[in-house]
Structure formats: C-alpha cells, structure tokens
C-alpha positions as CSV (number, residue, x, y, z in Angstrom):
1,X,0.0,0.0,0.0
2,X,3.0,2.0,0.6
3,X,3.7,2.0,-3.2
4,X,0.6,3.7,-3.7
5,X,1.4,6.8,-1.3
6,X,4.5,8.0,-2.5
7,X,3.8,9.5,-5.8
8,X,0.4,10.8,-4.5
9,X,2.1,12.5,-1.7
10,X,5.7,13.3,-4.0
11,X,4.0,15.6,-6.5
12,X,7.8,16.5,-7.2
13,X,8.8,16.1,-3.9
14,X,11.9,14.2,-3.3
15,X,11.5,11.3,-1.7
16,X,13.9,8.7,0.4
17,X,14.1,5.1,0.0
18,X,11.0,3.1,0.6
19,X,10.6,1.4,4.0
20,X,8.9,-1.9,4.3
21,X,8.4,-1.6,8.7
22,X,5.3,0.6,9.8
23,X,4.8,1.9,12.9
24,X,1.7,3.3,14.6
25,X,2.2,5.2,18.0
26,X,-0.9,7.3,18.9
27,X,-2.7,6.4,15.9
28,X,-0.1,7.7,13.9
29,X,1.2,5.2,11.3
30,X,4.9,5.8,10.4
31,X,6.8,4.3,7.5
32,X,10.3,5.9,8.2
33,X,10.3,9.3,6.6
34,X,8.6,9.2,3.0
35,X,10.0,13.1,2.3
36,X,13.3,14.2,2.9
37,X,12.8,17.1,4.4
38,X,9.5,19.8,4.3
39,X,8.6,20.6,1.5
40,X,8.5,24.8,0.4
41,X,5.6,26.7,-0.2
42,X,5.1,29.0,-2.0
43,X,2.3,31.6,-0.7
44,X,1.0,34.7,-2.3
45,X,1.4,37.5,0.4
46,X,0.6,40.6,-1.7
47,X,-1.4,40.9,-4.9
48,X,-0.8,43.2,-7.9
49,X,0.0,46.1,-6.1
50,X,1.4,49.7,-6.7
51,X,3.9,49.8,-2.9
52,X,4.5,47.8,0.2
53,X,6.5,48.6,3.2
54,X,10.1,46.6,2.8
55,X,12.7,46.2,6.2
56,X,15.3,43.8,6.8
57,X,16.3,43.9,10.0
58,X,20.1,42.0,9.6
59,X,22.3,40.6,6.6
60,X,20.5,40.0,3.7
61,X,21.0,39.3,-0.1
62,X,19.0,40.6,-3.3
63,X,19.0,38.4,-5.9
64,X,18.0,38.3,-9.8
65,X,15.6,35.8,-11.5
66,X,18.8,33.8,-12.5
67,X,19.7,34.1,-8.6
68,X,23.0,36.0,-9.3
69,X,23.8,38.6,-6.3
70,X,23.2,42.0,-7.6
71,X,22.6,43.4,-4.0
72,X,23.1,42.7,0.1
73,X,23.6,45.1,3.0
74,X,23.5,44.9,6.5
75,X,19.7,46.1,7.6
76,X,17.1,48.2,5.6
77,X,15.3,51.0,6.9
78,X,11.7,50.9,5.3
79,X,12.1,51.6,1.8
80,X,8.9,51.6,-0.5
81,X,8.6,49.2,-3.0
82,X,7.6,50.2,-6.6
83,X,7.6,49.6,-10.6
84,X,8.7,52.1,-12.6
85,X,9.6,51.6,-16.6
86,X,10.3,48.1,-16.4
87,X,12.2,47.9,-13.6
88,X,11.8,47.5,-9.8
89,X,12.8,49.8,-6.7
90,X,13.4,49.9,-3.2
91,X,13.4,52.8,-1.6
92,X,16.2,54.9,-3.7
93,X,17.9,51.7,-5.3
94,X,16.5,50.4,-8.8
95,X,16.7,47.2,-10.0
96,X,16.6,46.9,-13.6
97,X,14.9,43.2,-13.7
98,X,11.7,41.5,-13.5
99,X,12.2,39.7,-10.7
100,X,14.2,40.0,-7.6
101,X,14.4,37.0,-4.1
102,X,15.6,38.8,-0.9
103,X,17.0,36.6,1.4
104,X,18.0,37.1,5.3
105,X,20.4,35.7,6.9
106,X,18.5,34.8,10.1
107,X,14.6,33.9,10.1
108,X,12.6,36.8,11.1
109,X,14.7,39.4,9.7
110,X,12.9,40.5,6.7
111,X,9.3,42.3,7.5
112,X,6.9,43.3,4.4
113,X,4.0,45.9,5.2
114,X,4.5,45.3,9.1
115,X,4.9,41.7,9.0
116,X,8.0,39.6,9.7
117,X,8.3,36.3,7.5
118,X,10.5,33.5,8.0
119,X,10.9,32.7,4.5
120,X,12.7,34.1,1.5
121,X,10.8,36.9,-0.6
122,X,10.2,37.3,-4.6
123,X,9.3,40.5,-5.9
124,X,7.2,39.8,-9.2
125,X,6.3,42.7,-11.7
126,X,3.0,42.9,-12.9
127,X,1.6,44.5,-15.6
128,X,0.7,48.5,-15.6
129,X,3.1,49.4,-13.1
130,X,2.1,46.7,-10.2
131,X,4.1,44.0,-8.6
132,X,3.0,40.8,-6.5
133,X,5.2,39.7,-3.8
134,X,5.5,35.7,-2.8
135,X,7.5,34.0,0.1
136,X,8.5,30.7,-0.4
137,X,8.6,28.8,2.9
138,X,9.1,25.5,4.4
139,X,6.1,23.8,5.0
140,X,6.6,23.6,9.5
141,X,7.6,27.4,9.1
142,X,4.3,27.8,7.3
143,X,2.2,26.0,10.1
144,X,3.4,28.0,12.6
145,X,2.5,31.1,11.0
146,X,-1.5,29.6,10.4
147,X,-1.9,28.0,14.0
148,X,-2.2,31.2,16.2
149,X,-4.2,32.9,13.5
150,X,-6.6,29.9,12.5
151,X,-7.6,29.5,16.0
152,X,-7.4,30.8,19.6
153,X,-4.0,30.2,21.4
154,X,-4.7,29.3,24.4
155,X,-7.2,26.7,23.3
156,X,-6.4,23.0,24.8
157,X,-3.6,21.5,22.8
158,X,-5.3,18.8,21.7
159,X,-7.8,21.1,19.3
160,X,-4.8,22.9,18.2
161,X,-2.8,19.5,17.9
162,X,-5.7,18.5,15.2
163,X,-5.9,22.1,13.6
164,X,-2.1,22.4,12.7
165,X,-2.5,18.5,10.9
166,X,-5.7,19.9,9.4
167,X,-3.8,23.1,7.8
168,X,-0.7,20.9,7.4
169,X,-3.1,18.3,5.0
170,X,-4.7,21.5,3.5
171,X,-1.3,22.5,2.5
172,X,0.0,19.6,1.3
173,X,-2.9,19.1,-1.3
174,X,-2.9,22.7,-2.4
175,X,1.1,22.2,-2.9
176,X,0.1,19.0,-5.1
177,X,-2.6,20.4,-7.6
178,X,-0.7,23.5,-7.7
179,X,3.0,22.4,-8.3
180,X,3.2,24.0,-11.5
181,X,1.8,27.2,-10.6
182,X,3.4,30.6,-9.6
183,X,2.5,30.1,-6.0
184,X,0.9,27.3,-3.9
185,X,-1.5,29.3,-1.2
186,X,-3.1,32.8,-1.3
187,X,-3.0,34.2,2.5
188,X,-6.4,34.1,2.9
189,X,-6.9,30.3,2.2
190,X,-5.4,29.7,5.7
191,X,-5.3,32.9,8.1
192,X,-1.5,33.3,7.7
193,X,0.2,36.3,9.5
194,X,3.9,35.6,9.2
195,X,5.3,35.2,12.3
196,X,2.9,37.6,14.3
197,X,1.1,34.6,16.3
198,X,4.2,32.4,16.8
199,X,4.5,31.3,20.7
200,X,6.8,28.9,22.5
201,X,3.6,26.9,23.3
202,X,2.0,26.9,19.6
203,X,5.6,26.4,18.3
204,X,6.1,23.5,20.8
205,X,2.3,21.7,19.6
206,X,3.5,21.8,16.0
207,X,6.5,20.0,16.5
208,X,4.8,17.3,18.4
209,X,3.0,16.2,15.0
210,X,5.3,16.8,12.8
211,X,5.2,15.8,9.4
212,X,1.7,14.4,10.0
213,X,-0.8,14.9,7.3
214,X,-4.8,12.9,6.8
215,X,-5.1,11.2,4.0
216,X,-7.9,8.7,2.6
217,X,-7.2,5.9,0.3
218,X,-3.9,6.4,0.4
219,X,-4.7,10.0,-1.2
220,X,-4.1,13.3,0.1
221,X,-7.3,15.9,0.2
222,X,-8.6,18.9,1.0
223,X,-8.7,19.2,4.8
224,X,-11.4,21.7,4.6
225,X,-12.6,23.6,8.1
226,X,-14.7,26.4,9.6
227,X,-15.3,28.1,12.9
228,X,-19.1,26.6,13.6
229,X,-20.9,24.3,12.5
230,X,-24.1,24.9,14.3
231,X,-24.8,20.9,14.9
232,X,-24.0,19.0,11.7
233,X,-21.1,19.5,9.1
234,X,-22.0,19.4,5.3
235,X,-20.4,17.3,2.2
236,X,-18.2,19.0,-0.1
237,X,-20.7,18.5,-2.9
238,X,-23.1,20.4,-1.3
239,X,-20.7,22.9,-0.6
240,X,-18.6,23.4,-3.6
241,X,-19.2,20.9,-5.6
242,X,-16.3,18.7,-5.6
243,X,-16.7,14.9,-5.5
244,X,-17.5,13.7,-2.3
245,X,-15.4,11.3,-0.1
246,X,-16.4,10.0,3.1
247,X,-13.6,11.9,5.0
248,X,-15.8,15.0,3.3
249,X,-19.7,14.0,4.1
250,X,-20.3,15.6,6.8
251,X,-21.1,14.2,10.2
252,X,-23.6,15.0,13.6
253,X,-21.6,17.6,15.6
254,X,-23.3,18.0,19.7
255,X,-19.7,20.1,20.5
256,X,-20.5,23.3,19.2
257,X,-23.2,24.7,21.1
258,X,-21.0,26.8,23.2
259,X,-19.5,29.1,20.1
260,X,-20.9,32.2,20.3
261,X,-21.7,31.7,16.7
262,X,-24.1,28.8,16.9
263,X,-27.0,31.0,16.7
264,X,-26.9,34.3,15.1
265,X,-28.9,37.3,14.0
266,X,-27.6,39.9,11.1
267,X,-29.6,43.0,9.3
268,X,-27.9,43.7,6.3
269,X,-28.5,46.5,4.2
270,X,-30.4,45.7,1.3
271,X,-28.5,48.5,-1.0
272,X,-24.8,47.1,0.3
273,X,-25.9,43.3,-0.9
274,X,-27.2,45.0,-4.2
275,X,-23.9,47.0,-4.6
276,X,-21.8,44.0,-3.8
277,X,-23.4,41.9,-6.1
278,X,-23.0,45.0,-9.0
279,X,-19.3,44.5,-8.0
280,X,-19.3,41.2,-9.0
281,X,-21.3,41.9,-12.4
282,X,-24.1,40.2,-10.8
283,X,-27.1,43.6,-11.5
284,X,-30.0,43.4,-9.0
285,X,-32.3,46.9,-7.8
286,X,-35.4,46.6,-5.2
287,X,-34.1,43.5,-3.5
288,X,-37.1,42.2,-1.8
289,X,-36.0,38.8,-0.2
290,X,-32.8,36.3,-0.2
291,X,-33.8,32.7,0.1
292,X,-31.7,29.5,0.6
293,X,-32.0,26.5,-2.1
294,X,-31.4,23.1,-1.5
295,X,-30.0,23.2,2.3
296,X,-27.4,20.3,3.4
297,X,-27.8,18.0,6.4
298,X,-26.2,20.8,8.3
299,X,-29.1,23.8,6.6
300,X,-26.2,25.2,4.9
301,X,-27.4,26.2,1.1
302,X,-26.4,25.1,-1.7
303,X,-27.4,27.9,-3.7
304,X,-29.5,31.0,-2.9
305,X,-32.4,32.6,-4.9
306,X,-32.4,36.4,-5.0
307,X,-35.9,37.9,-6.0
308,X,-35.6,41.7,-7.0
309,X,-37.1,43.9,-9.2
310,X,-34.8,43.1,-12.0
311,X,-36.0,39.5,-11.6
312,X,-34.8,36.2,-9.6
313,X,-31.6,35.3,-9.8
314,X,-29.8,32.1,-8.1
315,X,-26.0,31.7,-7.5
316,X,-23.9,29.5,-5.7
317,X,-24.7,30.0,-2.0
318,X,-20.9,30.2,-0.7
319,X,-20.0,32.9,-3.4
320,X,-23.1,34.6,-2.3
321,X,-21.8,34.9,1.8
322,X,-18.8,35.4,0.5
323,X,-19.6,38.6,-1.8
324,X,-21.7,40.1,1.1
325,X,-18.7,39.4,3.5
326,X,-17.8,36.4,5.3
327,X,-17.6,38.3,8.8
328,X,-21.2,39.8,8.2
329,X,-23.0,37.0,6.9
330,X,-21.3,34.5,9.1
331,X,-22.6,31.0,7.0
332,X,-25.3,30.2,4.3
333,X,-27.2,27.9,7.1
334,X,-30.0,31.0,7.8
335,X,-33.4,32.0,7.3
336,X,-34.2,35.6,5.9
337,X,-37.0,37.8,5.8
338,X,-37.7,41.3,4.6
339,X,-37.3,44.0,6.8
340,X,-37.9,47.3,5.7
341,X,-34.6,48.5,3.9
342,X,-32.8,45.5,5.5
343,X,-32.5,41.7,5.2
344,X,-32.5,40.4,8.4
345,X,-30.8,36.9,8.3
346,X,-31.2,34.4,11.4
347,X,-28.9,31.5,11.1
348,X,-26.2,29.5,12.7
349,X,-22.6,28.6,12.7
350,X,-19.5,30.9,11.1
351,X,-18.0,29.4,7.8
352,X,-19.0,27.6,4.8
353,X,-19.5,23.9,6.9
354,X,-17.5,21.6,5.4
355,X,-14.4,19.7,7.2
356,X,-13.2,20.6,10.9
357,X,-15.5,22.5,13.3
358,X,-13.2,24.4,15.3
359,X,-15.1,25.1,17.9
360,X,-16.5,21.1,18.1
361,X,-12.5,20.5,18.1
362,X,-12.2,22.2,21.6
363,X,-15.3,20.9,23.4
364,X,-13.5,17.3,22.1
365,X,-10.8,17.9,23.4
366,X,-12.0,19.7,26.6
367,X,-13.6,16.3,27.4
368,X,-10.4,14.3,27.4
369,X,-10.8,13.3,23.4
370,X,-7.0,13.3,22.0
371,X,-6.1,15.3,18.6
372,X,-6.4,11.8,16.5
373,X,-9.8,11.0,18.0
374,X,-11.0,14.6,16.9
375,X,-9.4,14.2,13.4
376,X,-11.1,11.0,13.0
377,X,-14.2,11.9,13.9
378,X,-14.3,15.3,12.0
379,X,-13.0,12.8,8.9
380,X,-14.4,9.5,8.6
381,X,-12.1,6.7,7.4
382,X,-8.8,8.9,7.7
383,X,-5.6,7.6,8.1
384,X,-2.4,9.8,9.6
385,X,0.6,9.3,8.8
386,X,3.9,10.9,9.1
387,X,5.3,11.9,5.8
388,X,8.9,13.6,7.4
C-alpha cells in the first residue's frame, strides 16, 4: 500500500528510499520518513499592487531571476517598493529586472508591510506598473505562521494538535494540484500572518505532529474547516461541488453549542448586498427577499435565490456569503425575511460547513478526546501518517 502513497504524496517532492516496517504510535502510522525534508511553499502574500512597506532587520542578499547577487547590505530602513519603466525599486535603489528574491540571513529578519516572514521573498512585476510579492517557505515554518491565526492560542492543545495537521493536510494538497503554478496558497486560504502569532507553546504543539498529514485511500485531500458548524457539518458537494469522499460528508456535531456563533442574527443593508453583487457583475435593484436553495444535512445552502425587481436570480450560495462578507454574513445555514430597507438573516454557525468544526474540536478535546480522535471523527475513514 505503501507503493501507492509515495507519488500521490511526492507531487515533485523528493522522496527517500521506501521502508517496508510501519509503525503506529498514537494512531499515527509511520513508514520511516517518506520526504526528505518539508517541503517549500510557496504563498501569495501581496497581490498586484502599486507599494509595500520593505525592512530587513540583519544581513541579507537581493537576488536576480537567474539568482546571481546583484545586491546585500546589513539592515534596511523601510524603503517603498515600486515599478517604474520596467524595472523594480526599493526605496532609492533600482533594480533593472523583473524579478528579484531577498533573502536574510536569520529567520525573522525580513518584515513586508509590518509583518515579519521566516521565509525568503520574490518581488514579481506585474503589468501597468504593479508587482505581487511571494515567500517561499518550508512547509513547518508555514504552520506556525497559520496555528495562532486559524484558532485561539490558548485553546487545549489537543484542538490545536488537530488544527495544525488539518492546515498541514490542507497545504500539502494545495502544494500538489498546484505544483506547476506561480505560488501554492493565497494568505487568505489559511489565516496566515507571518510570524505575528508564533508562541513557544504553539511552536512546541506543531513540532509534536510533525510531518503528519490525513489522507484517505492512500490519497491526500482537501482538509477543509470552519469556525461553527451549528450541529451537523456538510459534504463537499453540497458545498462546492467537488466529488464527495467519506472523509468530506459531513457528520452529527453536539460540540458546538458553546460558540458564540451557533445562533446568530444579522440586518444587512439591502443596498450594500445589491452593490456588492454590482461588483461582481451580478445587477439586481429593489431586493425584496434572499432565500436558501437546496439546504445540506447541516441547513447550509447550496445555492441562494435572489428575487428583485430586476428579476430572480440564483448563484452559488458560498459565493453569495462570501460577496456580502464572510464576517457579516457569518454561513449560508440561515433564514431571511424582509425587513424594511434591510434583510434580516437568522442562522447559525461561522463558515462555509465543510471539514473541521473548530469550535466542536475544543469541546472534544476539553472532554479528554486526544487530537487523533477529533481528526477521526471530524473525517471518517482517515488515516495519519507521518510523511517527514
């Protein structure tokens, strides 16, 4: 079976010799180390941009696309990065290329619009004057920066134990369909802040699973999670679509009750939905009601109908939360009713359902359930294993 993991998990990874002796400590099943080393990542910090804020805080090096030295210093006051005329500058230095990697000597030192990053950073020009900037990463680095944003930090360990293999798995997956592409992650896949919520104790919780990723047939996935479920986590289908598995079908969650977002009530401007949507080239006026299609084992919709003036219209229901704001309309598991110049939306759980509930994770764990109980429970038919 071991035959069958390594080039799902390689996805041009380099990979040591094969081991034929498994061992399985805490549920964990390890075959020797099936990776080298972590893997890097590659994650889009900044966008197509005009400037970001650039310090180095010790020794580092600029390099070209080719990765000759064409710069390095000791320390960098903020400098303003721009594109001018083809080329790239920080603060009064130009670069005459379209590309540039700045590298520190010591983890930490380089900081980008008030963030520090472990990693090394590329500088990409963009068309009409605008640049993107990625850091490329290895993969435990990564982690650390996702734990203390993803979830509280002084939750039990054992909820954060399965949230860093959850984003770890995510990762992984997102590093495997995307190998080919400019960058692996976007920031706001997985709340990712740099080093900003690094801590002794989160730092200490990652190490202690390691290298551990899900998988299910001998396949890695999409680790999917939220904040709330509000008592029953949906299937992927539902959701968005994909093909289900059974790691992805959603299961009966009694663990949630206690989030403050089990239950909530919004009213949400009917003119900021309508000029949302506009924004999207999706053209509605008079909205008079917002109904859920189709609702998942968990009430989570599928799709949503829009009835306005202009007509009805029907969309997917996660793009639809999504457009009006994911911190406003806090899932697509609600009930609406006109109200005046408002929608007022009465629902429960925060996020889009599918995978992990966060806050289920910490009730689990607050009643003595370890991190691979919770992981198993969230995913049916899981199996962990340590990959490095």
């Amino acid at each position: 079976m071991i035959a069958v993991l390594l080039p799902t998990l390689s996805a041009g990874i380099p990979l040591s010799c094969q081991r034929d002796v498994v061992v399985v400590q805490d549920g964990v099943h390890d075959y020797g180390p099936l990776i080298d080393k972590p893997p890097i990542m590659r994650v889009l910090l900044i966008n197509n941009v005009r400037e970001a804020q650039l310090s180095v805080y010790g020794c580092y090096q600029i390099t070209g696309s080719l990765t000759n030295i064409i710069d390095q210093g000791q320390g960098l006051q903020k400098a303003k990065i721009s594109v001018t005329n083809g080329g790239i500058t920080i603060g009064n230095k130009r670069y005459d290329t379209s590309e540039l990697r700045i590298a520190s000597r010591q983890d930490g030192d380089v900081e980008l619009n008030n963030l520090r990053y472990r990693g090394e950073i590329r500088i990409l020009q963009q068309g009409n004057n605008k640049f993107s900037v990625i850091e490329e990463i290895d993969l435990e680095s990564f982690i650390a920066g996702v734990l203390g944003s993803e979830m509280p930090q002084t939750w039990n360990e054992d909820a954060l134990r399965a949230q860093a293999v959850t984003a770890r798995t995510y990762a992984m997956y997102k590093k495997k369909i995307r190998r080919d592409e400019i960058y692996h992650l976007e920031m706001i896949e997985l709340a990712y802040r740099g080093m900003a919520g690094e801590t002794p104790r989160l730092n200490k919780i990652i190490r202690e699973t390691n290298g551990v990723v899900m998988i299910y047939n001998w396949n890695i996935f999409p680790a999917y999670f939220h904040s709330t479920c509000g008592g029953h986590t949906e299937d992927i289908h539902h959701v968005f679509g994909k093909d289900s598995i059974p790691p992805l079908t959603g299961v009966v969650c009694n663990y949630c009750n206690n989030s403050k977002h089990s239950s909530w009530s919004r009213d949400i401007s009917k003119s900021d939905i309508e000029k949302k949507l506009r924004e999207a080239n999706i053209c509605v006026s008079n909205i008079s009601a917002v109904k859920v299609i189709n609702p998942g084992a968990g009430n989570h919709g599928s799709r949503v109908e829009i009835a306005s003036r202009s007509g009805n219209k029907e969309m997917n229901a996660n793009d639809f939360r999504l457009l009006v704001g994911p911190n406003i309309l806090l899932s697509t598991a609600f009930n609406s009713r006109s109200n005046g110049k408002c929608i007022t939306f009465s629902g429960r759980g925060w996020g889009h359902g599918v995978g992990l509930c966060q806050y289920g994770a910490q009730a689990m764990a607050e009643k003595g359930s370890p991190w691979t109980a919770i992981l198993k429970y969230y995913y049916p038919e899981i199996e962990l294993v340590r990959i490095y």
